[in-house]
Backbone as XML, in Angstrom:
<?xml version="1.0"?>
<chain id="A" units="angstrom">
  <residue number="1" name="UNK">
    <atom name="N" x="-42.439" y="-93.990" z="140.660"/>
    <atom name="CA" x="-41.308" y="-93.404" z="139.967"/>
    <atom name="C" x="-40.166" y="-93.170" z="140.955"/>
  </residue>
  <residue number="2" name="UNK">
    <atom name="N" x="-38.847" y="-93.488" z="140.453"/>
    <atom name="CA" x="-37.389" y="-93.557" z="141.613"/>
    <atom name="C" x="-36.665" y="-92.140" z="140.821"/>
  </residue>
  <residue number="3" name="UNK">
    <atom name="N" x="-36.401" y="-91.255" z="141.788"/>
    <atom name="CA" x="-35.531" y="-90.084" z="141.505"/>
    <atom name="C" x="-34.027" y="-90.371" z="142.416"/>
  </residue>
  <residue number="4" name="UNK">
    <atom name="N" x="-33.064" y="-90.270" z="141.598"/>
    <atom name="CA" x="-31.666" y="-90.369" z="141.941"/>
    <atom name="C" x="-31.212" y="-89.403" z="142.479"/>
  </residue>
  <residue number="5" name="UNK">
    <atom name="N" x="-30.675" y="-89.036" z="143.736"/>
    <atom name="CA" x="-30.223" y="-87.236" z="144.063"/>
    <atom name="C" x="-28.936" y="-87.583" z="144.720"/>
  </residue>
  <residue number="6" name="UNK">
    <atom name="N" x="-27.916" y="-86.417" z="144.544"/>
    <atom name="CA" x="-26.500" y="-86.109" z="144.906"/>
    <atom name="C" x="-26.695" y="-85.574" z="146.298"/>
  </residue>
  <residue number="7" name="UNK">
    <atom name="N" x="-26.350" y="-86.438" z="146.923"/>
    <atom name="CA" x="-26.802" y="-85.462" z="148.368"/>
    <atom name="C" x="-25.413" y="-85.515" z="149.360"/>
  </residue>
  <residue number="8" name="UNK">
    <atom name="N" x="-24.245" y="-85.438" z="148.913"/>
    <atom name="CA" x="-23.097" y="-85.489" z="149.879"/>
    <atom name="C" x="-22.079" y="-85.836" z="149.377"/>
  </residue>
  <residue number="9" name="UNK">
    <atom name="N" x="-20.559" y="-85.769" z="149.615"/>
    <atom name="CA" x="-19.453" y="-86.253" z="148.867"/>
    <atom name="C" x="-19.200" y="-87.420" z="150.205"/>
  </residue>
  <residue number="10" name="UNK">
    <atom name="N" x="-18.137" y="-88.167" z="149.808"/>
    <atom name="CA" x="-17.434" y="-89.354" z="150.860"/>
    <atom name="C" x="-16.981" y="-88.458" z="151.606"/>
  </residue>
  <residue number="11" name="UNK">
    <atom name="N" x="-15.826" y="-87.603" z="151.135"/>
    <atom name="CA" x="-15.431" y="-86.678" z="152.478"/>
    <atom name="C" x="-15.912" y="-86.200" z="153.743"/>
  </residue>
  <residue number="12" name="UNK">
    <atom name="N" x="-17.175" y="-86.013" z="153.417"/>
    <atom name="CA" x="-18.340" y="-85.334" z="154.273"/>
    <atom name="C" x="-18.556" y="-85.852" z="155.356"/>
  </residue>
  <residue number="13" name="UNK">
    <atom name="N" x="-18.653" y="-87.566" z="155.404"/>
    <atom name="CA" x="-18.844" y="-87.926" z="156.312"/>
    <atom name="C" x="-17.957" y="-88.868" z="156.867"/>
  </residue>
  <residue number="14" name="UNK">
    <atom name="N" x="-17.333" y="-88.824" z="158.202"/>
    <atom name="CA" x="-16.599" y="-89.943" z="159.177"/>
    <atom name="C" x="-17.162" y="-91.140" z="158.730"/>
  </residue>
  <residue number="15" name="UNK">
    <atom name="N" x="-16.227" y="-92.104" z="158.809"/>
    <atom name="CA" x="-16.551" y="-93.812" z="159.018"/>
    <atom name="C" x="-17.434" y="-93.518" z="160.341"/>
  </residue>
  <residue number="16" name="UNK">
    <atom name="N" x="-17.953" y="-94.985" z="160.434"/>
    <atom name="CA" x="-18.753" y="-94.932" z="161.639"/>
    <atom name="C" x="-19.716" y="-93.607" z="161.857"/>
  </residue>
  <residue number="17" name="UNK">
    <atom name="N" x="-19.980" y="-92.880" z="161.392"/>
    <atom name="CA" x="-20.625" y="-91.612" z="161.306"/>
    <atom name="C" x="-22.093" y="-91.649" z="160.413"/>
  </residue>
  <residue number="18" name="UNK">
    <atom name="N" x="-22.750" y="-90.407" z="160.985"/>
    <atom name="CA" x="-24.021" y="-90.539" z="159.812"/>
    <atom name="C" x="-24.078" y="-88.623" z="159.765"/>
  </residue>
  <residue number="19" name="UNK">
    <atom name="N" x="-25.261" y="-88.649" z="159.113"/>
    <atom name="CA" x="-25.948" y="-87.246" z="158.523"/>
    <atom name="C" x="-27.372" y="-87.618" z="158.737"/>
  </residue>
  <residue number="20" name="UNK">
    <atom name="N" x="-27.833" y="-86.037" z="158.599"/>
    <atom name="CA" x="-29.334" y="-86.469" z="158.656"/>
    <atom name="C" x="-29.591" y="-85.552" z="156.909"/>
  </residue>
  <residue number="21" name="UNK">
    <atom name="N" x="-30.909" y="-86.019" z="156.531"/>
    <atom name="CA" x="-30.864" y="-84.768" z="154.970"/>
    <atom name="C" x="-32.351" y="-84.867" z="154.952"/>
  </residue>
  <residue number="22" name="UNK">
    <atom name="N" x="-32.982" y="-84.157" z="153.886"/>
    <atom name="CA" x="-34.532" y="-83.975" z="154.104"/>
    <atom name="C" x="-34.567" y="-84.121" z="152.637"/>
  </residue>
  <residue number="23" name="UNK">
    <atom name="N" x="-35.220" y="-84.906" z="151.794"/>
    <atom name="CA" x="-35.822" y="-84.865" z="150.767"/>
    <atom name="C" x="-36.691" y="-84.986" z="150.577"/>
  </residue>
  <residue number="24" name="UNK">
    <atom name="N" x="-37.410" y="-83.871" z="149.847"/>
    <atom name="CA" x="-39.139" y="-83.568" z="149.504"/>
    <atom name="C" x="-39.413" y="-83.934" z="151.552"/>
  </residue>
  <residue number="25" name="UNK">
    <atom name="N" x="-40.684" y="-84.416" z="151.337"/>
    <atom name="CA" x="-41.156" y="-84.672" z="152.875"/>
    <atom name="C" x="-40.795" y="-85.844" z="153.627"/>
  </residue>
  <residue number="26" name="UNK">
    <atom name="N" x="-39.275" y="-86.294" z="153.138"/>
    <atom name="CA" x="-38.769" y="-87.592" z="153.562"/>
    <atom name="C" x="-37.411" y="-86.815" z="154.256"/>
  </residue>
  <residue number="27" name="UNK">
    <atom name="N" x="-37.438" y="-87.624" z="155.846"/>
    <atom name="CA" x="-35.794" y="-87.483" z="156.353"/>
    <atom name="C" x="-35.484" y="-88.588" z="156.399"/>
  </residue>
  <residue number="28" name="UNK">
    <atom name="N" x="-34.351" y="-88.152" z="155.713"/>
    <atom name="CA" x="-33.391" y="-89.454" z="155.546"/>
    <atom name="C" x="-31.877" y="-89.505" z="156.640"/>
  </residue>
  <residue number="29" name="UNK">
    <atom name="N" x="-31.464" y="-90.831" z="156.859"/>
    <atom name="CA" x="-30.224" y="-90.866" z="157.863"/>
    <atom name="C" x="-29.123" y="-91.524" z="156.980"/>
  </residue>
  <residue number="30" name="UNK">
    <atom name="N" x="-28.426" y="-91.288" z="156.818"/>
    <atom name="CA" x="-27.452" y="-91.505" z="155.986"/>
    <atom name="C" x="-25.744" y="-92.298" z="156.894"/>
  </residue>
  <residue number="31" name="UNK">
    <atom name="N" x="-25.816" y="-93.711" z="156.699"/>
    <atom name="CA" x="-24.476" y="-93.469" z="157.476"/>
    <atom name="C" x="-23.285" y="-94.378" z="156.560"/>
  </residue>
  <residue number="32" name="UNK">
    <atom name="N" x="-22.113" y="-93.806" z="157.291"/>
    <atom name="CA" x="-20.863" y="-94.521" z="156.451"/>
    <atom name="C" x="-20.182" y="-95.379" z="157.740"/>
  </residue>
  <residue number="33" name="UNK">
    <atom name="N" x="-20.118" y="-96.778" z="156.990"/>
    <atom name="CA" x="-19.553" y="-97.805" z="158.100"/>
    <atom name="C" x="-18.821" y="-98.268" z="158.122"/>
  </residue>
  <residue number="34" name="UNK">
    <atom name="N" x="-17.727" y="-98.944" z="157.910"/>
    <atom name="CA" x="-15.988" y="-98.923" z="158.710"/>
    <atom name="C" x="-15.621" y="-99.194" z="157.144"/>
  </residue>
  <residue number="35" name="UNK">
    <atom name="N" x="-16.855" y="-99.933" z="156.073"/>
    <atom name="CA" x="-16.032" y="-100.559" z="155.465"/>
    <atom name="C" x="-16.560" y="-99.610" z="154.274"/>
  </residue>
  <residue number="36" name="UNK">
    <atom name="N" x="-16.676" y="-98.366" z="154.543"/>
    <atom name="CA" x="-17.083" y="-97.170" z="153.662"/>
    <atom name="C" x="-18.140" y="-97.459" z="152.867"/>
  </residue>
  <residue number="37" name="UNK">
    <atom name="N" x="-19.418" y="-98.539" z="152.968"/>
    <atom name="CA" x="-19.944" y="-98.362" z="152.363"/>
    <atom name="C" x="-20.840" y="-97.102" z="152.642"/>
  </residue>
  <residue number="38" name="UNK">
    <atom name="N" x="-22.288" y="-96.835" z="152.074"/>
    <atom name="CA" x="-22.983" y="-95.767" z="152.508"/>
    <atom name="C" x="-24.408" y="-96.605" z="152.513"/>
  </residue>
  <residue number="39" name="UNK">
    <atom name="N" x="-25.228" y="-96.255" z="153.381"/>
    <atom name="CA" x="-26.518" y="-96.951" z="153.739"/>
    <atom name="C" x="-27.536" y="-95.759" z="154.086"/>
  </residue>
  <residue number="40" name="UNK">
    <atom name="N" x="-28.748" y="-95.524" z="153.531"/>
    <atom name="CA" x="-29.196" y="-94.931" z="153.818"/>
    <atom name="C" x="-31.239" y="-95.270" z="154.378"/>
  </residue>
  <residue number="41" name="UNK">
    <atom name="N" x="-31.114" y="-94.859" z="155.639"/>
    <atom name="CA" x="-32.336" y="-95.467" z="156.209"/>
    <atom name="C" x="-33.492" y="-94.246" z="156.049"/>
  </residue>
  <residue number="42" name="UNK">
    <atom name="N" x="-34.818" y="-94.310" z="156.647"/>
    <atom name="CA" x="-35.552" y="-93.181" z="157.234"/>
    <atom name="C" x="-35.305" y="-93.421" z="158.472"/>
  </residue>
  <residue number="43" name="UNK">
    <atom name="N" x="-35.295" y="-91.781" z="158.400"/>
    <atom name="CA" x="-34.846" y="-91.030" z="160.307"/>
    <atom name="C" x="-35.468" y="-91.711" z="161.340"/>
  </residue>
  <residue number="44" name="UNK">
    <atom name="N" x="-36.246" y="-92.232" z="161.299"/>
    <atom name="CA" x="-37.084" y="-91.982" z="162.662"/>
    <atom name="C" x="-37.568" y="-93.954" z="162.884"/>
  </residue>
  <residue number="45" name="UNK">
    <atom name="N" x="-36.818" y="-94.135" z="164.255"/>
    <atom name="CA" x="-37.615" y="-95.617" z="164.765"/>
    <atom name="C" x="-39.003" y="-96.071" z="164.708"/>
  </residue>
  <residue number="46" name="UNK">
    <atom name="N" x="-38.657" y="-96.905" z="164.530"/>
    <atom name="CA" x="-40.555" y="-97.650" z="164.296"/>
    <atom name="C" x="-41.156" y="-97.840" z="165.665"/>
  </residue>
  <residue number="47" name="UNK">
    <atom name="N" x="-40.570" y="-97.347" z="166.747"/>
    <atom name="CA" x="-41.035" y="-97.660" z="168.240"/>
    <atom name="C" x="-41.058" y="-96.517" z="168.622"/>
  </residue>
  <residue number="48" name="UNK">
    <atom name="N" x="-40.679" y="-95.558" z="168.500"/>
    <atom name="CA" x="-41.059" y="-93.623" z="169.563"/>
    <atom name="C" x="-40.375" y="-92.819" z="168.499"/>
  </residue>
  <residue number="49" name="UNK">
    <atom name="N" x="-40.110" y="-93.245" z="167.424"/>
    <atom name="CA" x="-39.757" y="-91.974" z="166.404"/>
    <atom name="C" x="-38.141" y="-91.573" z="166.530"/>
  </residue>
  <residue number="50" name="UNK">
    <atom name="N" x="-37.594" y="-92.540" z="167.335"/>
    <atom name="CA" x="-35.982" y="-91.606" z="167.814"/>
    <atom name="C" x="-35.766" y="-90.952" z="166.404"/>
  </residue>
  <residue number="51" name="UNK">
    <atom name="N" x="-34.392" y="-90.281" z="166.344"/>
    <atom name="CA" x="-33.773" y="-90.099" z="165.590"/>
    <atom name="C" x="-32.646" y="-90.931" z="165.534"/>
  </residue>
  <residue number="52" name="UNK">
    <atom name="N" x="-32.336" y="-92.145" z="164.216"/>
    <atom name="CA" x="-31.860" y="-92.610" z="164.116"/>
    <atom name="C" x="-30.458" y="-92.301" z="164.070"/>
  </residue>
  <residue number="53" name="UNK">
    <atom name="N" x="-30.148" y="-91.285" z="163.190"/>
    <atom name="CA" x="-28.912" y="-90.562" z="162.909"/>
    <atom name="C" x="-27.826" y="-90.200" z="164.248"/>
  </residue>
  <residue number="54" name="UNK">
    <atom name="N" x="-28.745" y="-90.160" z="165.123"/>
    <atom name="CA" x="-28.415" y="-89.497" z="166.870"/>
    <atom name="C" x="-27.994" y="-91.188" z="167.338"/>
  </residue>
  <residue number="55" name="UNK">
    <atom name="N" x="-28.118" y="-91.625" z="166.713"/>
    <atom name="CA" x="-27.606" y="-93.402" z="167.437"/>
    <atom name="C" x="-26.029" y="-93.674" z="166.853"/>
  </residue>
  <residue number="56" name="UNK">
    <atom name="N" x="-26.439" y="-94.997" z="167.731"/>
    <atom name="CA" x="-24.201" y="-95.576" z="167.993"/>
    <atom name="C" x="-24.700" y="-96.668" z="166.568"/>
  </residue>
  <residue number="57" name="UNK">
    <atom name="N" x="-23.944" y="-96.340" z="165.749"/>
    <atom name="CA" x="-23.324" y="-97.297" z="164.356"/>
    <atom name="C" x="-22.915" y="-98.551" z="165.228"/>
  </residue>
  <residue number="58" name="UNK">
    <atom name="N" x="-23.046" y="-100.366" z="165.277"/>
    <atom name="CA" x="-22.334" y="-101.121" z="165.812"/>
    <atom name="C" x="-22.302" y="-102.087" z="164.330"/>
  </residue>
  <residue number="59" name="UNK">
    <atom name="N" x="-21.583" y="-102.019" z="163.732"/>
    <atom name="CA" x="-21.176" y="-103.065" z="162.774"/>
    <atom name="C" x="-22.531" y="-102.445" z="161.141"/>
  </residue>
  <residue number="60" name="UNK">
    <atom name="N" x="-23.390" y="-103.448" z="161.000"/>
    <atom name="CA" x="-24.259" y="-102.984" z="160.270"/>
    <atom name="C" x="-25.548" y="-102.713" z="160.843"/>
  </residue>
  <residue number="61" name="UNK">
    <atom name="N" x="-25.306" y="-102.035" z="161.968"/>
    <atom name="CA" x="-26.641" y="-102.151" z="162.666"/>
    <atom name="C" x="-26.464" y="-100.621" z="163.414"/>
  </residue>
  <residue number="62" name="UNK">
    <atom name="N" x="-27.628" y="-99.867" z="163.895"/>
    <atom name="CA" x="-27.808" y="-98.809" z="164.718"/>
    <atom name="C" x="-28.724" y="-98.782" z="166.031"/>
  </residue>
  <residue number="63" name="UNK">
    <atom name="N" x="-28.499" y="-98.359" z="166.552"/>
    <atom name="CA" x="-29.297" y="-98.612" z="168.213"/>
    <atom name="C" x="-29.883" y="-97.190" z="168.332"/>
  </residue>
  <residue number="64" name="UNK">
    <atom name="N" x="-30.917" y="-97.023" z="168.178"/>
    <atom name="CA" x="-31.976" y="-95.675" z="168.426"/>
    <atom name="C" x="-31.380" y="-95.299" z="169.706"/>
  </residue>
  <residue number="65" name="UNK">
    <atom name="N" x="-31.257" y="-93.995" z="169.795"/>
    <atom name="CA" x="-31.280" y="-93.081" z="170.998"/>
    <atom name="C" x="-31.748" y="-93.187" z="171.779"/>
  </residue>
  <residue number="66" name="UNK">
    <atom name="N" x="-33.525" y="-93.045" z="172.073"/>
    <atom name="CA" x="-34.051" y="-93.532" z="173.180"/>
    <atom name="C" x="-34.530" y="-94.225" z="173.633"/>
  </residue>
  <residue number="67" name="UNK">
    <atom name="N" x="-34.699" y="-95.823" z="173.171"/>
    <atom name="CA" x="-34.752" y="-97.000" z="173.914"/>
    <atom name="C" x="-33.642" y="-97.795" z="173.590"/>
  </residue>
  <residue number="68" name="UNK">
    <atom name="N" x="-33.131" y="-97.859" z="172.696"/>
    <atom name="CA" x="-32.007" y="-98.960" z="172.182"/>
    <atom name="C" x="-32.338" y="-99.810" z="171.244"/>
  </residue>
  <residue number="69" name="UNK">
    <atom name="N" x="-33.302" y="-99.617" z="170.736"/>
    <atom name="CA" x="-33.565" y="-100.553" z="169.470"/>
    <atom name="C" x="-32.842" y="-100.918" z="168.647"/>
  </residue>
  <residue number="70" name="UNK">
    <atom name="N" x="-32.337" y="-101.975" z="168.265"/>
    <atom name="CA" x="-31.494" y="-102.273" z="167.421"/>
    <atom name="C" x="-31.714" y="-102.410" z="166.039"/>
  </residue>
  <residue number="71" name="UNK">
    <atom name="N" x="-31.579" y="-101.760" z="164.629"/>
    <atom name="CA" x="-31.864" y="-101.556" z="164.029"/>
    <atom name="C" x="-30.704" y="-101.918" z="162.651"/>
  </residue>
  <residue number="72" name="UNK">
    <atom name="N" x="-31.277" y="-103.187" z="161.782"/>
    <atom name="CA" x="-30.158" y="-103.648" z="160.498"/>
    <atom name="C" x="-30.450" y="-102.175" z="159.426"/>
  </residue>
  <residue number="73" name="UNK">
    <atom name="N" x="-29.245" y="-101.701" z="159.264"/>
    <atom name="CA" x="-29.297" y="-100.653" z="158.317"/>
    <atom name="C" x="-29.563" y="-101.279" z="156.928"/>
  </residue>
  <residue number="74" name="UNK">
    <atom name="N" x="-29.203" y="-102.469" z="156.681"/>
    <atom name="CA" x="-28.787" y="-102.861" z="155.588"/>
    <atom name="C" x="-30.612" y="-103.593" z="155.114"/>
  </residue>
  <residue number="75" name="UNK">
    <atom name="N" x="-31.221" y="-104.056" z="155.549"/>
    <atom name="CA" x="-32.690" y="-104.602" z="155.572"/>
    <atom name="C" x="-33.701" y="-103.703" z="156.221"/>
  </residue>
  <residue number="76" name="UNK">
    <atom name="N" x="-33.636" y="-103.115" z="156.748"/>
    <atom name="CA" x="-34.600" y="-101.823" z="157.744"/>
    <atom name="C" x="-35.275" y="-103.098" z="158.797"/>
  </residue>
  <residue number="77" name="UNK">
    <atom name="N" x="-34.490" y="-104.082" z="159.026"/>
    <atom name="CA" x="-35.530" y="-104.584" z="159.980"/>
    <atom name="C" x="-34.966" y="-104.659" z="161.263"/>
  </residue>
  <residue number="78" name="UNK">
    <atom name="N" x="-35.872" y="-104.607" z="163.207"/>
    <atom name="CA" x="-35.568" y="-104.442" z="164.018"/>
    <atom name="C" x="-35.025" y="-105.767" z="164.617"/>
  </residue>
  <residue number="79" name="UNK">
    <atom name="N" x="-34.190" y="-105.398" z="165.481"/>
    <atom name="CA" x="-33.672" y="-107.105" z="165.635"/>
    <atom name="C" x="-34.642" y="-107.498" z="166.947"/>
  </residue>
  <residue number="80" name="UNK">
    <atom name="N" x="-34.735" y="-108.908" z="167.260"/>
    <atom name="CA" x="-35.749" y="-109.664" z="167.695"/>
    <atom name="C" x="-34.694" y="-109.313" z="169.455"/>
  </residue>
  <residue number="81" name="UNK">
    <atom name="N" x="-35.687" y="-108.895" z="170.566"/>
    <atom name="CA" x="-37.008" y="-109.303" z="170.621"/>
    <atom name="C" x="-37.840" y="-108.647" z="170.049"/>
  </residue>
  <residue number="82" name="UNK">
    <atom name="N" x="-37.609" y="-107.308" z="169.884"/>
    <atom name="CA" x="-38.387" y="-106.255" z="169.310"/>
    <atom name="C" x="-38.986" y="-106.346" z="167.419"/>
  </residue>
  <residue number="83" name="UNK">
    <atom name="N" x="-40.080" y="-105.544" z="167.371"/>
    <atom name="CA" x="-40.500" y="-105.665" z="166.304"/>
    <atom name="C" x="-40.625" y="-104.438" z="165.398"/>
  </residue>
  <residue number="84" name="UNK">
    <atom name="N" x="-40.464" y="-104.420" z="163.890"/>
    <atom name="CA" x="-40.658" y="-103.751" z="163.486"/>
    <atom name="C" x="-39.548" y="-103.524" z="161.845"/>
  </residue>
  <residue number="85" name="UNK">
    <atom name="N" x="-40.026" y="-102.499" z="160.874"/>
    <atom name="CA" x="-38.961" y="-102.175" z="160.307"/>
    <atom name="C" x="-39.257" y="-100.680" z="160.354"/>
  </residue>
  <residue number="86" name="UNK">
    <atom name="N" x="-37.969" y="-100.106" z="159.125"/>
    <atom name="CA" x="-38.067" y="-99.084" z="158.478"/>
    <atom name="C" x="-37.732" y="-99.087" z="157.168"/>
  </residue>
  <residue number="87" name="UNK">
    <atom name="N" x="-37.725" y="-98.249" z="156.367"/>
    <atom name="CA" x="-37.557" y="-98.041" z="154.967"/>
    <atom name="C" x="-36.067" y="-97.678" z="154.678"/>
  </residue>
  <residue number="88" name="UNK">
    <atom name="N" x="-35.421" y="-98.483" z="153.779"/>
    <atom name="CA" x="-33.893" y="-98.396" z="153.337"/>
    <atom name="C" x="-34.004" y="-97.821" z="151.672"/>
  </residue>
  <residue number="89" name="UNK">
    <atom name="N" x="-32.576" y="-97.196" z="151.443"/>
    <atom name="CA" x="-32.960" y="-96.313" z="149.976"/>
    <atom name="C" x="-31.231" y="-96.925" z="149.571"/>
  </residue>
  <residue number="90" name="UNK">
    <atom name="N" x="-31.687" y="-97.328" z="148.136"/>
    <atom name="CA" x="-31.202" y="-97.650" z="147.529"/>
    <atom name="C" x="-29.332" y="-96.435" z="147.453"/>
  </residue>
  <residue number="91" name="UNK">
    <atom name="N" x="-27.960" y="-96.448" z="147.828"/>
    <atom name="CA" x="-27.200" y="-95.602" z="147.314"/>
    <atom name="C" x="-26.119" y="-96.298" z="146.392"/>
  </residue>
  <residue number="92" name="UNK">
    <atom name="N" x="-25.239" y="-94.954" z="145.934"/>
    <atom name="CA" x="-24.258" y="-95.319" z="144.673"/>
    <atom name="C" x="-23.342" y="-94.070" z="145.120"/>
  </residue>
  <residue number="93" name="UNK">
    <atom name="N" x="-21.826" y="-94.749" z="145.107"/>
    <atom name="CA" x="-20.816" y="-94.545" z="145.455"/>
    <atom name="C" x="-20.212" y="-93.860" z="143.941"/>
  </residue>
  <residue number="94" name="UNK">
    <atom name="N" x="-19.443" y="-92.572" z="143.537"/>
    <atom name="CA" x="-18.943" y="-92.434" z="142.478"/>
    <atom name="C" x="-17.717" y="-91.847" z="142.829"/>
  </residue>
  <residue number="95" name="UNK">
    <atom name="N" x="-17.070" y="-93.327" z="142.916"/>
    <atom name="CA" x="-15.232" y="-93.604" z="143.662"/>
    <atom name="C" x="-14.585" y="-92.528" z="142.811"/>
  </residue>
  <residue number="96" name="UNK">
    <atom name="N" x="-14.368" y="-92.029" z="142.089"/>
    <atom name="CA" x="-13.851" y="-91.282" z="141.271"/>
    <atom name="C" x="-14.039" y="-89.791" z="141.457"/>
  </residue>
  <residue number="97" name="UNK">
    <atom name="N" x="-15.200" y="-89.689" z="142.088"/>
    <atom name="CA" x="-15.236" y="-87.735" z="142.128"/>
    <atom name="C" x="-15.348" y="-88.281" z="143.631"/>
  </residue>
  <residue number="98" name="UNK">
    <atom name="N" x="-16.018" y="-89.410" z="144.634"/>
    <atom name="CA" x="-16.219" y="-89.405" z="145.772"/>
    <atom name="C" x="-17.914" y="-89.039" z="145.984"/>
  </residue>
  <residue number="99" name="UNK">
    <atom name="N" x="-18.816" y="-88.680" z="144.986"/>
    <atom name="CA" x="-20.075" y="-88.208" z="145.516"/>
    <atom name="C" x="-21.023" y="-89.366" z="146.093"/>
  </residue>
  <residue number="100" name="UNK">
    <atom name="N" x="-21.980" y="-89.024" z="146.473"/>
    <atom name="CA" x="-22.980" y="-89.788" z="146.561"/>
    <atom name="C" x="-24.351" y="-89.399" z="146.278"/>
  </residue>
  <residue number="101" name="UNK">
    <atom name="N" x="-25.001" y="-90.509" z="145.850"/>
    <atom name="CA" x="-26.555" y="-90.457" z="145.500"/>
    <atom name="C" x="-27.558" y="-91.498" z="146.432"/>
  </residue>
  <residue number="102" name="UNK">
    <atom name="N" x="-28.566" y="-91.104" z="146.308"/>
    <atom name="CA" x="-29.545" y="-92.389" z="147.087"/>
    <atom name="C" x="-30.542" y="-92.172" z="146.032"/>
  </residue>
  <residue number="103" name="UNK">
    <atom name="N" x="-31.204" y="-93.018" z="145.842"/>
    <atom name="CA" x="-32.385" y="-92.966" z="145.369"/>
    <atom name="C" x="-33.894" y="-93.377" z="145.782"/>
  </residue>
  <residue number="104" name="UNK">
    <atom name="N" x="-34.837" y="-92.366" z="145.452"/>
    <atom name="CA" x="-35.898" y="-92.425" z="146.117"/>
    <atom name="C" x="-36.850" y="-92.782" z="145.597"/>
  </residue>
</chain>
């Protein structure tokens, strides 16, 4: 079963910027990228747990904090040489009030 939740307005967050949010026993990283879309990953690298959210945004991709893993926001998968993914959540933009939802 997929639950839809309001978890932030556009305002909230910088381009190039993220959030971190906790739903039920899921953290989620939330980021907005030059071209305002919104992408939302789980927190934590598939290689030492970084916190994703704590990483540099480079285009559609994020680089974990403490090794550099490079990470497609948009597919949850790690870029080669390295291996691995994470889990991506579906969001929806509502241009008109500005909110946002992800769904889980």
């Amino acid at each position: 079963m997929t639950t839809k939740f309001l978890i932030a307005n556009l305002s909230d967050i910088d381009v190039k910027s993220s959030r971190k949010l906790k739903i039920d026993d899921k953290e989620i990283a939330l980021f907005r990228l030059s071209d305002n879309s919104i992408l939302a990953v789980d927190n934590k690298c598939p290689h030492k747990g970084g916190q994703l959210s704590e990483g540099m945004v480079c285009g559609t991709a994020v680089h974990c904090p403490l090794h550099d893993w490079k990470i497609d926001l948009r597919s949850g998968r790690v870029h080669e040489p390295d291996e691995g993914c994470i889990t991506t959540y579906k969001t929806e933009i509502d241009h008109e009030s500005g909110s946002i939802y992800v769904t889980i």
